[in-house]
Structure formats: C-alpha cells, structure tokens
C-alpha positions as CSV (number, residue, x, y, z in Angstrom):
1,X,-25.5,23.5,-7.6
2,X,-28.4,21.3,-6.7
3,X,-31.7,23.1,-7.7
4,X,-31.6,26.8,-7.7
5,X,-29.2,26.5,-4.7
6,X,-25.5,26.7,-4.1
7,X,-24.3,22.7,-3.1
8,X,-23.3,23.9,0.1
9,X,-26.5,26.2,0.5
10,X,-28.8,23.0,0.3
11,X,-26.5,20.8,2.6
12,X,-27.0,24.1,5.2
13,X,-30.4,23.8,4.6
14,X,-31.0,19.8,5.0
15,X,-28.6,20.9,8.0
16,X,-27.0,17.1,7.4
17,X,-23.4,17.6,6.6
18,X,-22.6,16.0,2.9
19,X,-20.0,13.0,2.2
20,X,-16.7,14.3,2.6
21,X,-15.2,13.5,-1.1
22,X,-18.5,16.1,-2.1
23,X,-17.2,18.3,0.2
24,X,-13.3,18.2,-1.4
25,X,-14.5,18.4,-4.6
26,X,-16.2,21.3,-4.0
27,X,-13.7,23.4,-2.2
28,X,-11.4,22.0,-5.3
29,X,-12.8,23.4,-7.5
30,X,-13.9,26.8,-5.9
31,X,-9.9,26.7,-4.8
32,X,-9.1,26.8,-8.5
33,X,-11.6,29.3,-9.2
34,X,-10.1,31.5,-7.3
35,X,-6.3,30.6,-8.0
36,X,-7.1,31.4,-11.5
37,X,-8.9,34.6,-11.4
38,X,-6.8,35.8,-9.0
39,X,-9.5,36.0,-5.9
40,X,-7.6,34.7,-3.2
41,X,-6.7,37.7,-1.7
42,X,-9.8,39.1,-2.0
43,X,-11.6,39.6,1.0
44,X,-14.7,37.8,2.4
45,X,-17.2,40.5,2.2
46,X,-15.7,41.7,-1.6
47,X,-16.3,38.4,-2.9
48,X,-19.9,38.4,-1.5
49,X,-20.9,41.1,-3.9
50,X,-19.2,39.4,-6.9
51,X,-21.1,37.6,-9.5
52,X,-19.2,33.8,-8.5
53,X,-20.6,30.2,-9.9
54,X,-20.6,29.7,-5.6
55,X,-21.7,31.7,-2.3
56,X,-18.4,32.6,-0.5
57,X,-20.3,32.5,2.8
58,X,-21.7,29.2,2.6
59,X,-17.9,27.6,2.3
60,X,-17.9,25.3,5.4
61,X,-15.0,26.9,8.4
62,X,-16.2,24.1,11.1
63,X,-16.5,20.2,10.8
64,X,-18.2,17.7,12.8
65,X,-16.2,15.5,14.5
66,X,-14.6,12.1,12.2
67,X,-17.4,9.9,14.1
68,X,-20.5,11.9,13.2
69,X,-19.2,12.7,8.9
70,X,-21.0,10.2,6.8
71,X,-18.9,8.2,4.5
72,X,-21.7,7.8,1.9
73,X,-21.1,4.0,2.2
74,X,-24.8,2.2,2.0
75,X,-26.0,-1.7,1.3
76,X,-27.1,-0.2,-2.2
77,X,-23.2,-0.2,-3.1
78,X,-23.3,-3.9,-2.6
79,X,-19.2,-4.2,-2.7
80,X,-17.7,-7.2,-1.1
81,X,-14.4,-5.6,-0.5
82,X,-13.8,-2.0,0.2
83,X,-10.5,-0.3,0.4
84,X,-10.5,2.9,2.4
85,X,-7.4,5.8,2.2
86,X,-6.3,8.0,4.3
87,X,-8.8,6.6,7.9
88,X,-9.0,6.1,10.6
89,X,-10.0,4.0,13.5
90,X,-13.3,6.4,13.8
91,X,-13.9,4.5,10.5
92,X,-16.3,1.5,11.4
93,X,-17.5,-0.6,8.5
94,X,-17.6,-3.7,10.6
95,X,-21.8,-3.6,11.1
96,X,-21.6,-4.3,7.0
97,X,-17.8,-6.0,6.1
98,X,-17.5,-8.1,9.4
99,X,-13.3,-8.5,8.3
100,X,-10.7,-6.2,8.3
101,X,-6.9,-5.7,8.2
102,X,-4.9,-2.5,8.2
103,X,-1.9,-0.4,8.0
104,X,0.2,0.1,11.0
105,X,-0.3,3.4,12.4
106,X,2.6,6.1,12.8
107,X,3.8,7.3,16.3
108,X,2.7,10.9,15.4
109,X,-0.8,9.8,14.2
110,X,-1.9,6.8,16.3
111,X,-5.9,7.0,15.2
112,X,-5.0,7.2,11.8
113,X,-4.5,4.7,8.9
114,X,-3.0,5.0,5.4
115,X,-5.1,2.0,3.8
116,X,-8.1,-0.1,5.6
117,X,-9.1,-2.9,3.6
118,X,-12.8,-4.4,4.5
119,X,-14.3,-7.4,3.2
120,X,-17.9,-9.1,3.6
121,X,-15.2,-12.5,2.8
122,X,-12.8,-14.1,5.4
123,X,-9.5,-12.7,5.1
124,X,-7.8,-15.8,6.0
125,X,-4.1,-13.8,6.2
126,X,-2.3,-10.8,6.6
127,X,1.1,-10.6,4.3
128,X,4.0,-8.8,5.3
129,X,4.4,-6.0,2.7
130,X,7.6,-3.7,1.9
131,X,5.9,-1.0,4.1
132,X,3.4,-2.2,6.4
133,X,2.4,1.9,7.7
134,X,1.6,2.5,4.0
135,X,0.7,-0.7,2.3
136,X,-1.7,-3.6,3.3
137,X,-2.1,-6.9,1.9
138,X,-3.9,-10.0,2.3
139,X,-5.5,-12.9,1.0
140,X,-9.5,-13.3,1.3
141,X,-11.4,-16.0,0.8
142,X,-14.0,-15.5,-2.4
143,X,-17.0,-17.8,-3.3
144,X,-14.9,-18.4,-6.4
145,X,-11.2,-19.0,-4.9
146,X,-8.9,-17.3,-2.8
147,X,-7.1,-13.9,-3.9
148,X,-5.1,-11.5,-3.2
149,X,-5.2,-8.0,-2.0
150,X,-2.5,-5.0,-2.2
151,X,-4.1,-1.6,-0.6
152,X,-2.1,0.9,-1.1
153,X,-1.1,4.9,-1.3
154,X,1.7,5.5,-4.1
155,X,3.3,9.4,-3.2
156,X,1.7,12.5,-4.5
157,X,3.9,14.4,-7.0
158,X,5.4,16.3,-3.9
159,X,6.1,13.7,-1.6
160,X,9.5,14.1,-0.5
161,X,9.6,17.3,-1.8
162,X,7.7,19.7,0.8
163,X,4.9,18.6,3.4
164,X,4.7,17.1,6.5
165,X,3.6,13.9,5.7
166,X,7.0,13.0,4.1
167,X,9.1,15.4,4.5
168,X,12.1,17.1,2.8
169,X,13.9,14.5,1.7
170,X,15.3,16.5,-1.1
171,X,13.3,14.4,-3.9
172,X,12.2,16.5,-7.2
173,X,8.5,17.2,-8.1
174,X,7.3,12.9,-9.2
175,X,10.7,11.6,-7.9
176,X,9.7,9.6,-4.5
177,X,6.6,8.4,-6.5
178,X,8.5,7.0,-9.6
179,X,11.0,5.6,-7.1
180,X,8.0,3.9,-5.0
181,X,6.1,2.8,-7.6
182,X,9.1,0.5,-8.6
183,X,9.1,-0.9,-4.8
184,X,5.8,-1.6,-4.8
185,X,5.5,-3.2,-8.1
186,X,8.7,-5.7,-6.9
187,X,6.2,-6.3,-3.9
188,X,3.4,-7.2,-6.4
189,X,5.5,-9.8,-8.0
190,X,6.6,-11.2,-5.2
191,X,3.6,-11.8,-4.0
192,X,1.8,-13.1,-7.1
193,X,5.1,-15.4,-7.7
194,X,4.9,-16.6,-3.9
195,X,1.0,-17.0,-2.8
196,X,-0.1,-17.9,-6.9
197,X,-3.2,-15.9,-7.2
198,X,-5.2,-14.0,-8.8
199,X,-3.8,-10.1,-7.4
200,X,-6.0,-6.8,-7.2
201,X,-3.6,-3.5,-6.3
202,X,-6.5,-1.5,-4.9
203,X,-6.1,2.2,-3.4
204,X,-4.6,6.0,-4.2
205,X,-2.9,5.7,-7.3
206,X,-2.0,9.5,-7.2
207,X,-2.0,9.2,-10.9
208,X,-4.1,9.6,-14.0
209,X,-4.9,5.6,-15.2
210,X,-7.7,6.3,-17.6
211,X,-5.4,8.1,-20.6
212,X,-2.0,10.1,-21.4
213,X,-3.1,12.9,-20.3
214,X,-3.6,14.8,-16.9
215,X,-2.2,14.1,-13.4
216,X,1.3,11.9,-13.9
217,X,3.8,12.1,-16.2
218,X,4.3,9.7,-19.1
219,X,6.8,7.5,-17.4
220,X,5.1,7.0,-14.4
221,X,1.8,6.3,-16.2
C-alpha cells in the first residue's frame, strides 16, 4: 500500500503509470495470493466484497504503449553501465549513456532485445559470444582500465520445457538452464583467458545468488 491506499489505487490517482518491475511485483504477489487461497476462479465482482490485502478492480487490464512506460531510470542512480533484460529498441537511454551494444534480435520479435548493455564509457568493442541473440559482450573503456562485459539471460527453470520463448525441446524442469550455464561459463573463460581483464557477468541470473535457499537448485547455484 502506499498511505491508506491500495499501490495501484494511488498510481490511478497520480494517474502516472508506475515503473513496470512495481507493477510485476505487484501482480506477483496478488497472483500468489490468489493461487494459494484458492481465488482464481472466483469471479470479479465476488472478490470485490472480500476482505483482500488488494482492490481486485484497481488491477491494471490496459498498458500504455512501451514508449510512454517509465523505466524508473534517473541521474540520481548515477550508474556508469546499465544492463537492461528483456528490451527493446523503444528503450532509449542514449540522452544519459551515449554507448550501446546489443543482442541480435530474433525474426519473430524484430523490436525486441534479450540484453542491452549501456555505458556513460566508450565501448571500444563488441565480442562475438556463443549466442549473440541472447548474450552480449564487450569491452568499455573505464577511467581506471579497460574491462569486460558479459550481459546475459541464463534460462528460466522451464525453458525448454513448455513456452514459447524456447520451446519443447523435451528438457526437464532446470535442465536447459544447468546445460547453458555450463556454455556460458566456457564463454566467460574464454574471454577472460583471451582479452586479460577484469570480467563482470551482468544480467538475469534466473537464480537465487544471495544463499541456499529459494529459486535454483543446489547444483545450479
């Protein structure tokens, strides 16, 4: 909530649509709310009478178009590099982080791009990677020397299981992910054994980083 008022109440009333990773938390968690009580096939106007931690009817059903959402991204943050997921060309940074390098885009998604990696620095060159439509690398040039960056998206725990995005490729639930983590990490030595610097691996880890516990298993993690 923010006040007295359901989040999505007050971003009705400021009538300014809120960051979009606000927005997917929200409907996360008011998506597992539901799962769990056992309100998703409830109907709208049943749920309105219920006594809910959110306002059914305040759950956003239209969205501005991808030029007009803001992407909370301010001069306050003061990054030098930025690594967008899951953009698109609609996406312009370039008034703040003049340099930029990205993923190729798919036939089937032409505006879209897996990893966008913008930086106030030079990036002096673009590397090949292992996938160039889902992994970005390059090396920018940094008031303290130049380095290395790997932007990247490692698989969900149902990629290659179900989905559009990838498919049935008859993987089990962590499979595709295990097996890409091991191609990306050969990619990582490569290019820390070939270029000799300094490497950050920057992006959607899909995975839990901070402990044992949570989203991965133990032999991904």
């Amino acid at each position: 909530s923010k006040g007295k008022k359901d989040l999505m109440e007050w971003m009705n009333f400021r009538e300014q649509f809120l960051p979009l990773m606000i927005i997917r938390r929200y409907l996360k968690l008011t998506f597992n709310y539901c799962n769990t009580h056992n309100l998703l096939d409830n109907n709208i106007d049943d749920l309105k009478t219920m006594e809910l931690p959110f306002k059914i009817e305040f759950l956003p059903t239209e969205f501005p178009k991808p030029n007009e959402l803001v992407l909370n991204i301010t001069e306050e943050i003061n990054a030098d590099i930025i690594v967008l997921t899951e953009t698109s060309k609609a996406v312009d940074l370039s008034e703040l982080y003049p340099f930029q390098i990205s993923t190729l885009s798919y036939e089937r998604t032409p505006d879209e791009k897996w990893v966008t990696i913008w930086s106030k620095w030079e990036i002096i060159k673009q590397i090949e990677t292992f996938d160039n439509y889902r992994t970005v690398s390059g090396i920018i040039k940094s008031p303290f020397g130049n380095i290395s960056i790997f932007g990247t998206i490692i698989p969900y725990h149902q990629a290659g299981v179900s989905g559009v995005r990838y498919g049935n490729l008859n993987y089990k639930t962590w499979e595709y992910h295990e097996k890409d983590l091991y191609a990306q990490s050969e990619n990582w030595k490569k290019l820390i054994e070939t270029e000799k610097l300094p490497l950050f691996v920057i992006g959607d880890f899909n995975q839990s980083r901070f402990n044992n516990q949570g989203y991965g298993t133990p032999k991904v993690r």
